[in-house]
C-alpha positions as CSV (number, residue, x, y, z in Angstrom):
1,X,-30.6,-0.2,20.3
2,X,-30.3,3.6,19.6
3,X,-28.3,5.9,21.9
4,X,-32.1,7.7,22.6
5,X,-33.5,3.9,23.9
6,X,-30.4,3.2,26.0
7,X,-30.6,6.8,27.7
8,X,-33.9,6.1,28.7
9,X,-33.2,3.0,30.3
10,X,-30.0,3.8,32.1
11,X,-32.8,6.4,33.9
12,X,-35.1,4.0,34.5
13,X,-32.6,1.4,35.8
14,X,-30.9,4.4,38.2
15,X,-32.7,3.3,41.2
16,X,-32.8,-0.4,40.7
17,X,-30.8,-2.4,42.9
18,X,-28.8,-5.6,41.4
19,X,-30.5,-8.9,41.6
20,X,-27.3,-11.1,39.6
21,X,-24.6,-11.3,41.6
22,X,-21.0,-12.8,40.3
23,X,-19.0,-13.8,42.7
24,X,-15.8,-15.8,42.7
25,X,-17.5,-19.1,40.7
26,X,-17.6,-16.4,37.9
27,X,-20.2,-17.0,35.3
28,X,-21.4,-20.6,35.4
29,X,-24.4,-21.9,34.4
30,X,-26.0,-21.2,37.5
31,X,-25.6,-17.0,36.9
32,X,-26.3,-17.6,33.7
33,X,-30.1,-19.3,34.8
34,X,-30.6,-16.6,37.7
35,X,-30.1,-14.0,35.2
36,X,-32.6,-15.9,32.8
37,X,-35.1,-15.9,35.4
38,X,-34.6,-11.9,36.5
39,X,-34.7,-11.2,32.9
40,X,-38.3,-12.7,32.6
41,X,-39.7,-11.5,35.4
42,X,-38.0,-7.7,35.4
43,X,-37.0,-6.8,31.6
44,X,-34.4,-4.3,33.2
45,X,-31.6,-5.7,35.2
46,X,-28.8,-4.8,37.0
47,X,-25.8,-7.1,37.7
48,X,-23.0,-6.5,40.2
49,X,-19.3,-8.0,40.3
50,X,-17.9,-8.7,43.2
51,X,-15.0,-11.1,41.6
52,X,-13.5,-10.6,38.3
53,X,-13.8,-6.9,38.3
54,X,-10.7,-6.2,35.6
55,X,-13.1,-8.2,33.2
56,X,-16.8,-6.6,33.4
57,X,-17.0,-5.6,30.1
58,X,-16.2,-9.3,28.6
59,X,-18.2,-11.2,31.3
60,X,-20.9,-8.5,30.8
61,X,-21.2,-9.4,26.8
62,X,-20.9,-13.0,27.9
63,X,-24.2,-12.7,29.9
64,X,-25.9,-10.8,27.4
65,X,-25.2,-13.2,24.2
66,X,-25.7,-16.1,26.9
67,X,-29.4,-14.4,27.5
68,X,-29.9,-12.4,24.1
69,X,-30.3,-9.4,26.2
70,X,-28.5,-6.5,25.5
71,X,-25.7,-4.1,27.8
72,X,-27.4,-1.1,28.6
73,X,-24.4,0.4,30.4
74,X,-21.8,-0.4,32.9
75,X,-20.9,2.3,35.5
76,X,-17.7,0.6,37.9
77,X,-18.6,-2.8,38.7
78,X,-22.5,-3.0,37.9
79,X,-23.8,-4.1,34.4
80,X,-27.3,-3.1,33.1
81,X,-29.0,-5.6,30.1
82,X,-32.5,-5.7,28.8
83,X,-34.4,-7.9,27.1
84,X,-37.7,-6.6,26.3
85,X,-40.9,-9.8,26.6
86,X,-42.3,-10.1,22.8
87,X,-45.7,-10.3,24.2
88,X,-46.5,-6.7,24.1
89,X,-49.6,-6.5,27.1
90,X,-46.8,-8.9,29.2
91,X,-44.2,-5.7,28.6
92,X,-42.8,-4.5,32.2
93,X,-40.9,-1.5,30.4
94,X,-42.8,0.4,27.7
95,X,-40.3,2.1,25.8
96,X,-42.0,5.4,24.4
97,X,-42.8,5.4,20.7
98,X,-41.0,9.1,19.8
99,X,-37.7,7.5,21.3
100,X,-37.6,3.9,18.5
């Protein structure tokens, strides 16, 4: 993902509010499935900490190689991935041509 792609979506995911939350149980394979299921349904999601917060950035690439999504950003405690739907007419996020 260029830098030009990621922009874009760190706008569109601004005024999102997180669906994944991990809490004290810390990523088990119930997060793992919720944020399998948001993925699907949402492309774009954002993911708040509310336990582990010294370790965002590792738990964050956990979830994303767990999902094959990929870490947008990560602003404090809240984690942005993406995983774009192959099916092109089932895409939720069209990502403009000029920015691939």
């Amino acid at each position: 993902m260029n830098s030009n792609v990621r922009s874009y979506l760190r706008a569109q995911a601004h005024d999102l509010r997180p669906i994944v939350m991990v809490g004290k149980g810390g990523v088990n394979d119930s997060v793992i499935a919720a944020l399998e299921e948001a993925l699907v349904h949402h492309e774009l999601v954002k993911i708040k900490f509310q336990d582990f917060k010294g370790e965002v950035r590792p738990l964050s690439d956990q979830l994303a190689a767990a999902t094959s999504a990929e870490v947008v950003s990560m602003v404090g405690f809240t984690a942005v991935l993406f995983r774009q739907n192959p099916k092109d007419p089932d895409r939720l996020i069209k990502i403009p041509a000029n920015l691939l």
